[in-house]
N, C-alpha and C positions, 0 to 999 in steps of 0.2 A: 524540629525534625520535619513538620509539616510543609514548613517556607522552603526548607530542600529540596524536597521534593513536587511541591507545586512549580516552584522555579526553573526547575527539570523540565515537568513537562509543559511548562510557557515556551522552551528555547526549543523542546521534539517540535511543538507546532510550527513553529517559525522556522527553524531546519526544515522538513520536512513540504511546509508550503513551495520554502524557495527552493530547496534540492528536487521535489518535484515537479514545480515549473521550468526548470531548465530539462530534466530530464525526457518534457517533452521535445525537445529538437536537439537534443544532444547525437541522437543517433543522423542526422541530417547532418549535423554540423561536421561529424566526422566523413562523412562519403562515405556511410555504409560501413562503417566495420563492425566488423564480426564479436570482436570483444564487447565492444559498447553496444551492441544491439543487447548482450544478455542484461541489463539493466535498463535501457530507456526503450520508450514506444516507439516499434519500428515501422506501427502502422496509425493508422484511427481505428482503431475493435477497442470495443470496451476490456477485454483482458490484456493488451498491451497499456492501457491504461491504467490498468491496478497495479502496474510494476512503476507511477508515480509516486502512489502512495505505500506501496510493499518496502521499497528498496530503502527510503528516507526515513521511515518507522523502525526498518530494521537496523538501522545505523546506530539511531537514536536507544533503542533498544540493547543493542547490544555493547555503546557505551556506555550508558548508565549502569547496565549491569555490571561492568566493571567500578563503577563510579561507586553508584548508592546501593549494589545488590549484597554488599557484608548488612548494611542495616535495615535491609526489608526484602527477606527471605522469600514474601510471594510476588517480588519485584519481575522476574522471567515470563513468570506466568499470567501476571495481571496487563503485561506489554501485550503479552500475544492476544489474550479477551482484546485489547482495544485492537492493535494489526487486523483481528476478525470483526468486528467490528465496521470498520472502515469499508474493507473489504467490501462486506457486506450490505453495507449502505450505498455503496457505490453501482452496487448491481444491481441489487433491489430496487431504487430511486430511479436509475435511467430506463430501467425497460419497463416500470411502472408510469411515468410521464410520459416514455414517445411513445405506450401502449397504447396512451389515452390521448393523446395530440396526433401522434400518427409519423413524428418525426422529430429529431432532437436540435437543440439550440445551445450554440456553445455558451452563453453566458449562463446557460443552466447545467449544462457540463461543469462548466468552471467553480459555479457556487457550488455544484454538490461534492465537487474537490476538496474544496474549503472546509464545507459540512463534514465532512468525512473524516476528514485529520483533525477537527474539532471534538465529533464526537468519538472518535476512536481513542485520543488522547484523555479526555474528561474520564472514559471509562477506565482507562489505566489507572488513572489517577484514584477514582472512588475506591477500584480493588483494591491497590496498596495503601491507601491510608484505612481503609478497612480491615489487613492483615489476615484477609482468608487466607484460611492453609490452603493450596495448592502444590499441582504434581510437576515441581522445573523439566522431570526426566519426559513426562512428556509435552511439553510446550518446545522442546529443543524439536521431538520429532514432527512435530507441527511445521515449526519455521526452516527445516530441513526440507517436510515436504513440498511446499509452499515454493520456497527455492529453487529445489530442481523442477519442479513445476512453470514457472515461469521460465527456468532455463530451457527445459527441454522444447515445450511447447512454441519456442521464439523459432526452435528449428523444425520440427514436427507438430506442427499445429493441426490440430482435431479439426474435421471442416461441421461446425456446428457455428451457431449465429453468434455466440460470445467470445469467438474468435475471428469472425467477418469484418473484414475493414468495409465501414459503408460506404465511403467514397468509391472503393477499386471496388469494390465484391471478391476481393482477390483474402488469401489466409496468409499468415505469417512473411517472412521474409521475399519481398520479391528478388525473382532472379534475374 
């Protein structure tokens, strides 16, 4: 049952790297439309950027739950620990390095990409084969919030710095 589920989450990473390298110029590639902006990065801000790793975990996520979630019941909830996870490594790591450099460098964007769906997925992983009880009712409202979260804010963006495109200094969608 173990090889299952590691095997699972061998292909979330691999999903996931490649679904959110393309996600970075998916919104380019299209001229700007409005549907694909709520899923890909429509600018350089580090929060348009967590919708690389958000949207490809979520995917992943919520097949498997269909897939493997009858045989491991804290399967919802131990996704979401890693989705958070990632997240969180992604935010933490880049304003902690250009805090301390003074300015960010993509191949250290990129590896903490990598780092990130690495360690977000390791951590799904150890919860589900650990079978903590966990609360799916709320891990849905998690990844609900999260959701419209990214949704909303691609159109209504907070003008705070984790919404600042550095390039433009400009917030969410140009017009």
């Amino acid at each position: 049952m173990d090889k299952k589920i590691r095997n699972f989450q061998i292909f979330s990473i691999v999903f996931t790297l490649t679904l959110g390298a393309l996600l970075h110029f998916t919104y380019e590639w299209s001229g700007g439309n409005k549907i694909v902006s709520l899923f890909s990065a429509v600018n350089e801000s580090t929060w348009e950027h967590l919708k690389l790793v958000f949207y490809p975990m979520l995917i992943t996520t919520i097949i498997g739950y269909f897939y493997l979630g009858k045989d491991y019941s804290n399967f919802l909830c131990s996704k979401t620990k890693g989705i958070l996870v990632a997240i969180s490594f992604i935010i933490f790591f880049f304003y902690t390095y250009t805090g301390i450099i003074g300015r960010n460098f993509a191949i250290i964007d990129i590896s903490s990409f990598i780092i990130a769906t690495i360690l977000g997925e390791i951590t799904s992983y150890l919860f589900i084969i650990n079978t903590t009880k966990c609360n799916n009712k709320t891990s849905k409202i998690i990844l609900t919030i999260l959701l419209l979260c990214f949704i909303t804010f691609t159109f209504i963006t907070p003008k705070i710095g984790l919404f600042k495109d550095p390039v433009t200094g400009t917030y969410g969608i140009q017009k």
